[in-house]
ZAMARGU-4260 file (C-alpha; in steps of 0.2 Angstrom, whole numbers, plus 5000, padded with zeros to 4 digits):
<rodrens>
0) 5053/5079/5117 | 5059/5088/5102 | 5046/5089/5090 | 5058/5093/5075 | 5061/5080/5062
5) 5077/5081/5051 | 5083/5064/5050 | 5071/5051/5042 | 5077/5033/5039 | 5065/5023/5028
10) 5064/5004/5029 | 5060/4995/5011 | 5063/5004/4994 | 5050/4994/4983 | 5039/5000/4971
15) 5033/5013/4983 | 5045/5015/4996 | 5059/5017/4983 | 5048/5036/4975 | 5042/5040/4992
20) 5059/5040/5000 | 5064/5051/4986 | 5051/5063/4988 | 5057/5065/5007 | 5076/5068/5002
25) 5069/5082/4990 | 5064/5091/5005 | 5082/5094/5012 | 5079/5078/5024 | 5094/5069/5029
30) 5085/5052/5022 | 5096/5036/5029 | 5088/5020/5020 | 5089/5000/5023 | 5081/4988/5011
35) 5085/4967/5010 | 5092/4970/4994 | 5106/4980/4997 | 5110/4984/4977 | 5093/4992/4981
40) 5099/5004/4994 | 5116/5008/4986 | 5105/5013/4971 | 5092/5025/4980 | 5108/5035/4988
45) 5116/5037/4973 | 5103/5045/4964 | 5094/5056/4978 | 5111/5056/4992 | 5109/5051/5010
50) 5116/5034/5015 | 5111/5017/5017 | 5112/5005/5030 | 5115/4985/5034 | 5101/4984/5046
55) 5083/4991/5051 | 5092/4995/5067 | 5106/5005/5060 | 5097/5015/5050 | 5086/5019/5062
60) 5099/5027/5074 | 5099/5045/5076 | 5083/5045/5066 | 5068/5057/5072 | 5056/5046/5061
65) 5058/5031/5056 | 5045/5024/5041 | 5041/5008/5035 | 5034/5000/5018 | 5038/4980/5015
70) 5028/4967/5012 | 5017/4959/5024 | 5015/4957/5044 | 5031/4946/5046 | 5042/4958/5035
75) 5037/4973/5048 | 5040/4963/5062 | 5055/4957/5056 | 5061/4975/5050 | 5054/4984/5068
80) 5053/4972/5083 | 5067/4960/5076 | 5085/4959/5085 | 5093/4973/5072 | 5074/4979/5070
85) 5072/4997/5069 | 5063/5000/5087 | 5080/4994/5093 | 5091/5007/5086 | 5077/5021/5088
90) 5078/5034/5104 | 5064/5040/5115 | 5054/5053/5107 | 5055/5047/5091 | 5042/5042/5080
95) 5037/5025/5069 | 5024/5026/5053 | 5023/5009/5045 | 5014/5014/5025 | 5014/4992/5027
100) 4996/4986/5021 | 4995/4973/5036 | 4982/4967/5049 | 4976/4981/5062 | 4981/4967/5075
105) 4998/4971/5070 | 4997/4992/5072 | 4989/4988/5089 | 5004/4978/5094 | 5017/4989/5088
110) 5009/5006/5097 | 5011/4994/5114 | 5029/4991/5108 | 5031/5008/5104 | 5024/5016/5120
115) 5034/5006/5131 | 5047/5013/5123 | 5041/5032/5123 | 5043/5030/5103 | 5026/5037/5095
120) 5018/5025/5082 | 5005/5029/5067 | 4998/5015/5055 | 4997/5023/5038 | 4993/5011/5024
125) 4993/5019/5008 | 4982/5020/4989 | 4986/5025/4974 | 4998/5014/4968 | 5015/5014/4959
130) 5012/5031/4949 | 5003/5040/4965 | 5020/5035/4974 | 5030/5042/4960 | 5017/5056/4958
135) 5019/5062/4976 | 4999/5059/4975 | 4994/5045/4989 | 4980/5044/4997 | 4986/5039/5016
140) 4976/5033/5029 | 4981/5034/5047 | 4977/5029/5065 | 4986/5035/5077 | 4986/5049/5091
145) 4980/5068/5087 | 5001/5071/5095 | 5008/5060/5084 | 4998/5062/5068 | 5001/5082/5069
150) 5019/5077/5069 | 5021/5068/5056 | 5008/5073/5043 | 5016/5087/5035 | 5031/5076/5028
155) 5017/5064/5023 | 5009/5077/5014 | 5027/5080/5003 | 5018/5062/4993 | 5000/5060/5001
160) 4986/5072/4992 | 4977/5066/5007 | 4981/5063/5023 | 4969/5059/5036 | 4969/5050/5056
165) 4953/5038/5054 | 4955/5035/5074 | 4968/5026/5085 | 4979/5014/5079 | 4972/5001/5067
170) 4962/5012/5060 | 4972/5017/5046 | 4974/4998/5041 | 4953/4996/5046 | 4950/5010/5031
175) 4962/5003/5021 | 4954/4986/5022 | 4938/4993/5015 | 4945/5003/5001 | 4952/4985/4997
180) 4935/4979/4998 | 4927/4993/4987 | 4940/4988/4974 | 4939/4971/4972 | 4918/4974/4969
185) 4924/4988/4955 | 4936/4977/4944 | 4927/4962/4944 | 4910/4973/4939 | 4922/4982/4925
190) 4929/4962/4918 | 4911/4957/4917 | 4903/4972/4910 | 4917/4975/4895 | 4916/4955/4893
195) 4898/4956/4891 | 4901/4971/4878 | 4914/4959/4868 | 4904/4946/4868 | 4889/4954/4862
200) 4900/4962/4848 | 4899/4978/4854 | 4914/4993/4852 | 4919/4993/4870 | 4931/5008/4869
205) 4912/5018/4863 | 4903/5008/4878 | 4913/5017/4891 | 4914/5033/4883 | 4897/5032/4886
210) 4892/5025/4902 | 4907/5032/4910 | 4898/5047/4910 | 4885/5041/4922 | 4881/5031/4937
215) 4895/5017/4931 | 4909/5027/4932 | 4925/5025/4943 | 4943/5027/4942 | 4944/5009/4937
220) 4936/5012/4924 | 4945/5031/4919 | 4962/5022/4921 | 4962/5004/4916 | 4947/5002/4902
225) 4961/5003/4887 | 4974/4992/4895 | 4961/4977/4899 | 4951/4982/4882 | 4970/4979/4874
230) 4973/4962/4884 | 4989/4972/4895 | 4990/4966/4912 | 5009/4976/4919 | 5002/4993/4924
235) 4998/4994/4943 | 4994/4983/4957 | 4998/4965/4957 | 4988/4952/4959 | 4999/4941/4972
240) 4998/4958/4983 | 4980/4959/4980 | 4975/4942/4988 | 4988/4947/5002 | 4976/4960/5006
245) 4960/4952/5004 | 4965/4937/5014 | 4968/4951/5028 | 4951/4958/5023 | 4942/4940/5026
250) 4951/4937/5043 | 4947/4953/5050 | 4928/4952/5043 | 4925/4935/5052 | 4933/4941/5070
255) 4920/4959/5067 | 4909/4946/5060 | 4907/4955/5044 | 4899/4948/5029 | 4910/4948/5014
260) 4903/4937/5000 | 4907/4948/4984 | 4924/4948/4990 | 4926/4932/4994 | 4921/4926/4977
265) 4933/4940/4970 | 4947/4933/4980 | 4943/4915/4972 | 4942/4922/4955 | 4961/4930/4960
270) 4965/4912/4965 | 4962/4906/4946 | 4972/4920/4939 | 4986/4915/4949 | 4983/4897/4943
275) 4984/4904/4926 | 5003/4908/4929 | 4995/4927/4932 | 5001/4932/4951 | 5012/4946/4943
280) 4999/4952/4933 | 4988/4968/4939 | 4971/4968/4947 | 4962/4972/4931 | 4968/4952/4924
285) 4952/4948/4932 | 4945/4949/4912 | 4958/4937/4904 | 4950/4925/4917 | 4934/4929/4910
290) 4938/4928/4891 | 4950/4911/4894 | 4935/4903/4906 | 4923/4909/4892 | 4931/4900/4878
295) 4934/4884/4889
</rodrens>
């Protein structure tokens, strides 16, 4: 098994797979790309080279690693274990990493499908939005194999600031779950406190220059106070994605028998945003729910 890798297809050039592709065809990689939209996929060669494909499959031929970043649990099944899925197109010794957010029922299946196939397999969701991708500064959280992960981290670490194997496959999606968790806590606690602030005719821009200094600080606050203080919703993380993810969150807590009740009111209170024509907005919207609710 050669353990070089010199040609990389990536699967899905969205908001994150589009910069994170880039950042590999800056390294000298021959970088051979598929996405649904194929005007997508003519545009990322043209600005960074390598080629583009009709199929998962395709592009997945002669690949050393192939990597995955769509939508949800169907689109990587579609994309991998489909008929012109990349698993069909990919040769023994190879390697799949799927940067998917998706269940950790679905990493487990894949490293089955994978193994059978002698095709190594890591699950490796990813944080730090749009501007980490673009930034070459993601956070990426893996399971997987110690073989498999050394392998692949290094041209993980051409866009992740951290990489790190959480335990077998799953695990990466597991972690990624509770960062979901932990965020979904931190907005809703940042809408209420700088609605409270409003409310009570306070300077809130002052209120966090103060308390941001203390125990109440978080990069939620550092990096969206002025956009939600300014009512501007179209800087990160969308909220139709969000509830994607917490509904993951919520099916994976009842089979570990997990309690989740902060986030299950959180995903509610996501439910009335996109009820208010909002599913496009960021995560941070959760205050223009706040401040309409509070004038109704």
């Amino acid at each position: 098994m050669s353990h070089t890798i010199s040609t990389v297809a990536f699967i899905g050039l969205g908001v994150m797979g589009y910069p994170i592709a880039g950042h590999l065809a800056r390294q000298g990689l021959n970088v051979r790309v598929y996405n649904r939209t194929a005007a997508k996929a003519q545009a990322w060669s043209q600005e960074h080279g390598g080629s583009h494909h009709p199929t998962p499959r395709e592009a997945a031929e002669s690949a050393n690693l192939v990597l995955v970043c769509v939508g949800n649990d169907d689109d990587v099944r579609e994309v991998t274990t489909g008929p012109e899925g990349a698993l069909a197109g990919m040769a023994a010794g190879s390697l799949l990493v799927d940067h998917t957010t998706a269940s950790a029922e679905l990493a487990e299946s894949l490293d089955v499908a994978c193994r059978e196939r002698d095709i190594g397999f890591v699950d490796a969701p990813v944080s730090g939005g749009q501007q980490g991708a673009e930034n070459g500064a993601l956070t990426i959280m893996c399971g997987g194999s110690d073989p498999d992960f050394a392998r692949v981290k290094p041209l993980l670490s051409h866009y992740g600031k951290a990489v790190t194997l959480m335990g077998a496959a799953g695990s990466g999606q597991l972690t990624k779950m509770v960062n979901q968790i932990c965020i979904a806590g931190l907005v809703q606690g940042l809408a209420e406190g700088l609605h409270f602030a409003e409310q009570a005719g306070l300077d809130q821009k002052r209120v966090i220059e103060v308390i941001s200094k203390g125990a109440a600080g978080s990069w939620q606050m550092e990096n969206r106070h002025q956009t939600m203080i300014g009512d501007e919703y179209e800087h990160g993380f969308a909220v139709n994605w969000m509830r994607k993810d917490l509904g993951i969150c919520l099916d994976q807590a009842r089979q570990l028998q997990a309690r989740l009740p902060v986030t299950a009111l959180v995903d509610q209170f996501y439910a009335d945003v996109q009820a208010m024509e909002g599913g496009r907005w960021d995560t941070s919207s959760l205050l223009r729910r706040l401040r309409a609710f509070g004038k109704a």
